[in-house]
C-alpha positions as CSV (number, residue, x, y, z in Angstrom):
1,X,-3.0,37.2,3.8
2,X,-3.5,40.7,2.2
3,X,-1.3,41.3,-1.1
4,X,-2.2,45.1,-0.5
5,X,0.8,47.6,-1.1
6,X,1.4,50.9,0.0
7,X,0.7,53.0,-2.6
8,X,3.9,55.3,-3.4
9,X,2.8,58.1,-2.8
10,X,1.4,57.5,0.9
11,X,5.0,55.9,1.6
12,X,6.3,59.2,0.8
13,X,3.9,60.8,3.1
14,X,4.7,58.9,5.7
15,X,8.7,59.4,4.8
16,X,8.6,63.2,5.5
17,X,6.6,62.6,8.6
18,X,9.3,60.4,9.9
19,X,11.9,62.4,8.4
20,X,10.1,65.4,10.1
21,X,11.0,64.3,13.6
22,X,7.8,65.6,15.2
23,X,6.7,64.1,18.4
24,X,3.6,61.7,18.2
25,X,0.4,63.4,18.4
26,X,-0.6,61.6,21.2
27,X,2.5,63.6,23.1
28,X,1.4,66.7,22.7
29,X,-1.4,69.2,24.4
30,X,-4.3,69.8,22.3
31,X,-3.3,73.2,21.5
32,X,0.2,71.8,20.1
33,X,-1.5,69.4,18.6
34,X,-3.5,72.1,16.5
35,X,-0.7,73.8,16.0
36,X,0.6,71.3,13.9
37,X,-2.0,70.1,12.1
38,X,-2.3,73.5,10.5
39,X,1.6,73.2,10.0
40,X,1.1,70.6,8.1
41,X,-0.9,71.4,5.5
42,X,1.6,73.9,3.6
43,X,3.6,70.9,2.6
44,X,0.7,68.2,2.1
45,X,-2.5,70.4,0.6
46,X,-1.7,71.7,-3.1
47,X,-2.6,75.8,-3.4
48,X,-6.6,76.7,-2.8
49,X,-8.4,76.9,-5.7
50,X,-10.4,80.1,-6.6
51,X,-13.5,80.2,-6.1
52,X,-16.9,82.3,-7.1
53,X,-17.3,83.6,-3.7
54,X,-16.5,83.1,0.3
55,X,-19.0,83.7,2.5
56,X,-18.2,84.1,6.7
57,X,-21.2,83.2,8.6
58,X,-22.7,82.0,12.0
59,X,-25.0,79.9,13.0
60,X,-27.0,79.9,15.9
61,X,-25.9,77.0,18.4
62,X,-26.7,75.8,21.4
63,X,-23.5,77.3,23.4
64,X,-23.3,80.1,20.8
65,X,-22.9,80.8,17.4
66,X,-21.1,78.2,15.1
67,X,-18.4,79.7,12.6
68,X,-19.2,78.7,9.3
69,X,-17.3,79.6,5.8
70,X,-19.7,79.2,2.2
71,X,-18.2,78.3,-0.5
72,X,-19.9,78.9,-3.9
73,X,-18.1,77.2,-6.7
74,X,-17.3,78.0,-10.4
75,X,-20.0,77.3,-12.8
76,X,-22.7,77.9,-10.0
77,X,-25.3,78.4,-11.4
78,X,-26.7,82.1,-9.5
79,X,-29.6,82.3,-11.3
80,X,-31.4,79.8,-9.1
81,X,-31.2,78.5,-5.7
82,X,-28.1,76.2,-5.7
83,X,-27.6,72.7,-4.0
84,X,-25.1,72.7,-0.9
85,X,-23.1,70.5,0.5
86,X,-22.6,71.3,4.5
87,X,-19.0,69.6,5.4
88,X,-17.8,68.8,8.9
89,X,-13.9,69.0,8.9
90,X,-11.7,65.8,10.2
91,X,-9.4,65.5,13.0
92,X,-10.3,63.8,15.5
93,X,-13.0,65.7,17.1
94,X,-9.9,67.3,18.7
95,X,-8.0,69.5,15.9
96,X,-9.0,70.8,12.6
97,X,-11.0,74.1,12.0
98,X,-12.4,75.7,8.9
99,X,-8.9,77.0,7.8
100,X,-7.6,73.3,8.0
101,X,-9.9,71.9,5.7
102,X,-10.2,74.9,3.4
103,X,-8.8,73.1,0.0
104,X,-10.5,70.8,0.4
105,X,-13.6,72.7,0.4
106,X,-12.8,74.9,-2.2
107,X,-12.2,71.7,-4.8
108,X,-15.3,70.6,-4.0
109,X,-17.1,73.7,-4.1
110,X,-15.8,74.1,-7.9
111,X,-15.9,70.3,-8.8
112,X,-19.1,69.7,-7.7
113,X,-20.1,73.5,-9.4
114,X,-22.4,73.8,-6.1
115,X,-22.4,75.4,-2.4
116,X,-20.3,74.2,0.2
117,X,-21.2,75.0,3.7
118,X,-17.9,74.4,6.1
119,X,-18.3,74.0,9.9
120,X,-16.5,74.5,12.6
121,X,-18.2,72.5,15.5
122,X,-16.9,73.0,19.3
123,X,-13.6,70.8,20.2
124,X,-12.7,68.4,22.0
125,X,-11.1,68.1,24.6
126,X,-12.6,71.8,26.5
127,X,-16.2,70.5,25.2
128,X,-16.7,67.1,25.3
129,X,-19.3,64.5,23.4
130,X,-21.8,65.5,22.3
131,X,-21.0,69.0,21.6
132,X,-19.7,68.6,18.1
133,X,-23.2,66.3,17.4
134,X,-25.1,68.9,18.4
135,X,-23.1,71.8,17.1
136,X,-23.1,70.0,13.5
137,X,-27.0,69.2,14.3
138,X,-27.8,72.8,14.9
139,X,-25.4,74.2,11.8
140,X,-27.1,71.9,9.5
141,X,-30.5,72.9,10.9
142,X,-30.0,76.4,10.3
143,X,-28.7,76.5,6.9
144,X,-31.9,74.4,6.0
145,X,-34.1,77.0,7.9
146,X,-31.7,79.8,6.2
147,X,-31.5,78.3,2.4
148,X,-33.8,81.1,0.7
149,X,-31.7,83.7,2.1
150,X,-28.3,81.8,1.4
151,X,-29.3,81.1,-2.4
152,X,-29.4,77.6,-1.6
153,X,-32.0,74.6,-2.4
154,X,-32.7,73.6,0.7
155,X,-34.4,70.2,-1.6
156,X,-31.2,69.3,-2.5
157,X,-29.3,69.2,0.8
158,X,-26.4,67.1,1.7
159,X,-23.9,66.4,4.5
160,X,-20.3,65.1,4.2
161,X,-16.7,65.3,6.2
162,X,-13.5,63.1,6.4
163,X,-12.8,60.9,9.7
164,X,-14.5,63.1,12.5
165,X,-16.3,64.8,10.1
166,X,-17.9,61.7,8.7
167,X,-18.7,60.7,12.0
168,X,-20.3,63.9,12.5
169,X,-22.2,63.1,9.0
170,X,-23.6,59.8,9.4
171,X,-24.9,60.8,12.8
172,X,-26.7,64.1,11.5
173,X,-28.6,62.3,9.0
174,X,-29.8,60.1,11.4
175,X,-30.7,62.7,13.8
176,X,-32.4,64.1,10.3
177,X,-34.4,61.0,10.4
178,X,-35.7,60.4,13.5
179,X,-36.3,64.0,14.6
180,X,-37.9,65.3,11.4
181,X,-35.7,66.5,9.3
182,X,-34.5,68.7,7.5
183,X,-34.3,66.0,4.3
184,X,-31.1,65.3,3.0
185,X,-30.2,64.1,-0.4
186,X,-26.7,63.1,0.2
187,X,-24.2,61.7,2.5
188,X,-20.3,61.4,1.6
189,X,-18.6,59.9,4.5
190,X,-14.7,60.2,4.1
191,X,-12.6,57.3,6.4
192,X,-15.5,57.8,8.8
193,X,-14.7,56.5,12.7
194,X,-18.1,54.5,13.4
195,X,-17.3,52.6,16.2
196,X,-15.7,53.9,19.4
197,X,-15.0,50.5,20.3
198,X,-12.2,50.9,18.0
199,X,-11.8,46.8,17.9
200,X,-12.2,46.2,14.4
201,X,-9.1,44.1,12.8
202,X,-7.7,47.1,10.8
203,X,-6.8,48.7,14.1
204,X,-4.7,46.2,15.1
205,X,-3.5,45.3,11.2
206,X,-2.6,49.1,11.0
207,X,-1.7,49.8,14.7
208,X,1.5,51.5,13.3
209,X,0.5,53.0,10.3
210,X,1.1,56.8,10.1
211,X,-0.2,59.0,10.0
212,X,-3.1,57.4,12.3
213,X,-1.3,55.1,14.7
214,X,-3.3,53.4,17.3
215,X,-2.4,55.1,20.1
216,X,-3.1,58.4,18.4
217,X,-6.7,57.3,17.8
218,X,-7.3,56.5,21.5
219,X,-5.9,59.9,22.6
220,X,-8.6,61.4,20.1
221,X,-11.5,59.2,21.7
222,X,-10.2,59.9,25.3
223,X,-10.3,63.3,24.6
224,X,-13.8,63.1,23.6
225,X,-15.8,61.0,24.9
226,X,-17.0,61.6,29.0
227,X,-16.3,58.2,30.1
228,X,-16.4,54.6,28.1
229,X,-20.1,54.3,28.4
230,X,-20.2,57.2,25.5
231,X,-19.1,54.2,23.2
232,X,-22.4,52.6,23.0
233,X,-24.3,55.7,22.6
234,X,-25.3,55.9,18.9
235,X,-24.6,59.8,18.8
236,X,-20.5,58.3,19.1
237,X,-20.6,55.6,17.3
238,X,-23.6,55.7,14.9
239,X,-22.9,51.6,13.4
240,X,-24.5,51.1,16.9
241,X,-27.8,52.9,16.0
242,X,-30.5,50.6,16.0
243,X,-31.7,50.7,12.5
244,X,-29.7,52.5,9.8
245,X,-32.9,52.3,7.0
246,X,-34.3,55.5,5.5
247,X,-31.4,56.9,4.7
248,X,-30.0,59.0,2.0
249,X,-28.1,57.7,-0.9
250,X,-24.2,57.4,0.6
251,X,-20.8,57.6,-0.4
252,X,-18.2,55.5,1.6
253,X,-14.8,56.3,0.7
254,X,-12.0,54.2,2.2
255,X,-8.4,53.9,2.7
256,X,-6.6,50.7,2.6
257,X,-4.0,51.5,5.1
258,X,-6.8,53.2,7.7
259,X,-6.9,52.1,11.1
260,X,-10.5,52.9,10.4
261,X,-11.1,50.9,7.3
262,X,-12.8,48.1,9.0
263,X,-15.5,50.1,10.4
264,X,-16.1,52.5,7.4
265,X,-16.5,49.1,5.4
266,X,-18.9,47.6,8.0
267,X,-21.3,51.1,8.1
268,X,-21.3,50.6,4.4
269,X,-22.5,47.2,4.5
270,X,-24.6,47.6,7.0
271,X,-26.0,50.6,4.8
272,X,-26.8,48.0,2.0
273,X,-28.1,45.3,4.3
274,X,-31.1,48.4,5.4
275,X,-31.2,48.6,1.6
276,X,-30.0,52.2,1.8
277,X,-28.5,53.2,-1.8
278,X,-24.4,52.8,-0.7
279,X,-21.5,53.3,-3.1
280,X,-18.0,51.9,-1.2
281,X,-14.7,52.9,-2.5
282,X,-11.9,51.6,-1.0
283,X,-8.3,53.4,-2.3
284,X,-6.1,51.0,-2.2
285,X,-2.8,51.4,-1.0
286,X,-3.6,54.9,0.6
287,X,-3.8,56.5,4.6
288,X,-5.4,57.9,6.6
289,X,-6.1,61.4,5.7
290,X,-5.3,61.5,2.1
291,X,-8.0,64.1,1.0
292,X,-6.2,66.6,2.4
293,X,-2.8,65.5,1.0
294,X,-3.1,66.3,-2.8
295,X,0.3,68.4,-2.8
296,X,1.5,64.1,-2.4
297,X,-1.1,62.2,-3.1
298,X,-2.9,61.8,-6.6
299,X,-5.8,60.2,-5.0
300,X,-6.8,63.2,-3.0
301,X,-8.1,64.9,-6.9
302,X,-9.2,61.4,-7.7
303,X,-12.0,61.4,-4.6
304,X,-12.7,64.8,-5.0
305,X,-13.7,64.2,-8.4
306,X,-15.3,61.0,-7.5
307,X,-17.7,62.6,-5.0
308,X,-18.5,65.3,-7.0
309,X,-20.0,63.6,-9.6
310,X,-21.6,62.0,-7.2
311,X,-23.3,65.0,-6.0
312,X,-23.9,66.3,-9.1
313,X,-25.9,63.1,-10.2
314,X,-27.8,63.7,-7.0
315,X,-28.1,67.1,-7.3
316,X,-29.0,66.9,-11.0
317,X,-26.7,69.7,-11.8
318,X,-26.3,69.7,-15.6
């Protein structure tokens, strides 16, 4: 029997959610649901950082052009192309956009003294699976193909998001793989959802655990997915790809009271067992969406750093 605690400051995340009163996600429309999840984020997410610069940009999609936001950090180096990091946003595949996830960004932009790309794939549920593979796909594509012009290295490339996003990550680099390219240095997967089976024990050990109960996760998957076979496609759940070799050095960061801990652990492993270069970090005691909570949660500054120098060893910035 686990001895793991709460930590205190993800029980006092989950106090003002209760003491909040909001209806469970899993209630609410999509559009509600949006609604506040943005809400949220003026009491959870400390005040964005400044940063060197703030790019708005497009890329070109395959149902249209794909907002993106670049980030270039302090301490960039402009003299030179620059190494990027292109992140995919959490929530679900259902909420989140690039104003969500904008602290987050921002710390990493100056932490990691590099580029980060944001990107706002299509959402669930008006445009279901695959649309946010191939929107993150494309984006990550065309900032490859775009680098020179972007002041980026395209050589030192990486891909990253929390949840959703990490999903979205670990299946881009191994669409990168198998469909030749572009290379990619780097992958930082953040509480990734692997498996759309969503069977692992943590589920049921956490069913209740805010802010990611179960049934909120299955109202995200329903949302997504077409139908159950989607669960077995790779593209959805990428632990189910057939061989995960030949991949980038990775990141996986954890959360001890995730719903999804089991399966980040497991893509991890399995990581290690294709003798991929795999760092796991499971924070102990935390939730389910802690990077974005560092108004609360100390550990939110604590991965940020972590991943930064991470990407920095990777990027060999001095």
């Amino acid at each position: 029997m686990s001895t793991e605690k709460l930590h205190p400051d993800a029980a006092r995340v989950c106090d003002m959610i209760i003491a909040a009163n909001r209806p469970p996600m899993e209630s609410l429309t999509p559009a509600q649901a949006r609604e506040a999840y943005l809400a949220s984020r003026q009491l959870l997410q400390p005040e964005p950082e400044a940063v060197a610069e703030v790019v708005a940009l497009e890329a070109a999609g395959p149902a249209g052009p794909i907002p993106l936001r670049l980030y270039r950090g302090h301490g960039a180096d402009t003299s030179r192309p620059q190494p990027a990091l292109v992140f995919f946003h959490g929530g679900g595949w259902v909420i989140g956009d690039l104003d969500s996830h904008d602290q987050v960004c921002r710390a990493f932009a100056n932490a990691a003294r590099s580029i980060v790309v944001a990107v706002h794939y299509r959402l669930a549920p008006e445009h279901k699976f695959p649309a946010a593979v191939d929107d993150a796909v494309a984006a990550t594509r065309w900032v490859a193909d775009n680098a020179t012009r972007l002041g980026i290295d395209a050589s030192r490339l990486a891909v990253g998001g929390d949840s959703a996003g990490g999903n979205l990550a670990a299946v881009v680099c191994l669409d990168a793989r198998d469909r030749g390219g572009p290379p990619l240095a780097f992958q930082l997967l953040i509480y990734p959802s692997t498996d759309m089976g969503l069977d692992r024990p943590s589920h049921l050990r956490h069913a209740d655990q805010l802010p990611l109960r179960r049934p909120t996760m299955q109202w995200f998957v329903a949302h997504y997915l077409r139908d159950a076979s989607d669960q077995a496609d790779w593209r959805a759940s990428p632990l189910r790809a057939g061989s995960l070799g030949k991949l980038p050095p990775t990141l996986v960061a954890t959360a001890g009271f995730d719903p999804l801990c089991d399966e980040g652990e497991a893509y991890a492993m399995a990581l290690a067992d294709a003798k991929v270069e795999v760092t796991l970090e499971r924070f102990a005691g935390q939730i389910h969406g802690f990077l974005s909570m560092g108004r609360i949660v100390a550990d939110s500054d604590r991965l940020i750093r972590m991943a930064a120098a991470a990407l920095q060893r990777v990027f060999k910035v001095a």
